[in-house]
Residue, then its C-alpha position, 0 to 999 in steps of 0.5 A: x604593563x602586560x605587553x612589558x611582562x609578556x616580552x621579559x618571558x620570551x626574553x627570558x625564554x631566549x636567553x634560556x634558549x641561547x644557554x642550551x644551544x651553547x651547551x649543545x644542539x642535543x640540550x636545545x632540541x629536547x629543551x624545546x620539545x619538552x616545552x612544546x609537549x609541555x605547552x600542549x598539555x596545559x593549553x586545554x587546562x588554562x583554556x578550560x579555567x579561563x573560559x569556566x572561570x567566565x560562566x563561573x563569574x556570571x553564575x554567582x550571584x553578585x547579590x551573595x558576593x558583594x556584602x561577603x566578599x566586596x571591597x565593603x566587606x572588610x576584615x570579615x570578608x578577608x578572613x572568608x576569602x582567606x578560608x576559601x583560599x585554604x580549602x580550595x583544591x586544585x593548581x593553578x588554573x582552578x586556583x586564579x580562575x576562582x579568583x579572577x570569577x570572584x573579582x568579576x562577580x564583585x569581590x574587592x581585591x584585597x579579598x581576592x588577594x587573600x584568597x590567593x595568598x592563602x591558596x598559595x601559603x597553606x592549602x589544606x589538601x597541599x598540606x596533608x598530602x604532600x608536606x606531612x608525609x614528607x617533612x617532620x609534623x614539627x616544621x610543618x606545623x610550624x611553617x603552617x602556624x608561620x604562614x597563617x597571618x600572611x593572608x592577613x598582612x597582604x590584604x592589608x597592605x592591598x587596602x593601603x595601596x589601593x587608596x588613593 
């Protein structure tokens, strides 16, 4: 599965490649350059979160992680993962390396998988720094109030799939 996702990217990349050299050689060059600087800038970053999210999964303790966060944990542990997910700051490499450490350290994926949903949904520094200074408080406290179950409704369907 992973080999087929990696060559529908560079597929992807290829065909997006193919498009700006038709449109000029100018376009292809700085579309490449852009990508590799890019590239370089992150590589650190995702090196640091994948290798700190290693340490991170061998310091917790799995005496604390599995009855909070474990497959056994239930409703409980999806509104912690949930909560987690929303106070936690950062892009990302910090984001999915916390969720990748918690599955090392023994969470249960529907946990992880709230975690991650409410990361991405409604983060609360995303949303006080970023959507209330831009957007109207009314839609933003609508589409806040809208996303809230979301986390919810994902972990549950993560149960149902993962049964066997």
């Amino acid at each position: 599965m992973i080999v087929a996702v990696n060559i529908l990217l560079w597929l992807v990349v290829g065909g997006l490649a193919l498009l700006a050299a038709r449109r000029g050689r100018m376009l292809l060059q700085s579309g490449a350059r852009d990508g590799a600087i890019d590239f370089l800038r992150l590589l650190p970053r995702i090196a640091i979160g994948v290798i700190g999210s290693g340490f991170v999964a061998e310091a917790l303790p799995r005496a604390v992680i599995i009855p909070w966060l474990g497959p056994g944990s239930g409703f409980l542990g999806v509104a912690i993962a949930t909560l987690g997910g929303a106070v936690t700051p950062g892009g990302p490499v910090i984001g999915f390396s916390i969720g990748a450490a918690m599955l090392k350290s023994g969470a249960g994926a529907p946990q992880v998988v709230a975690y991650s949903t409410a990361w991405a949904l409604y983060a609360v520094h995303r949303l006080v720094m970023w959507e209330a200074p831009l957007m109207p408080p009314r839609v933003v406290w609508l589409r806040a109030a809208v996303s809230l179950p979301l986390p919810f409704i994902a972990a549950g369907m993560a149960m149902m799939l993962a049964r066997p």
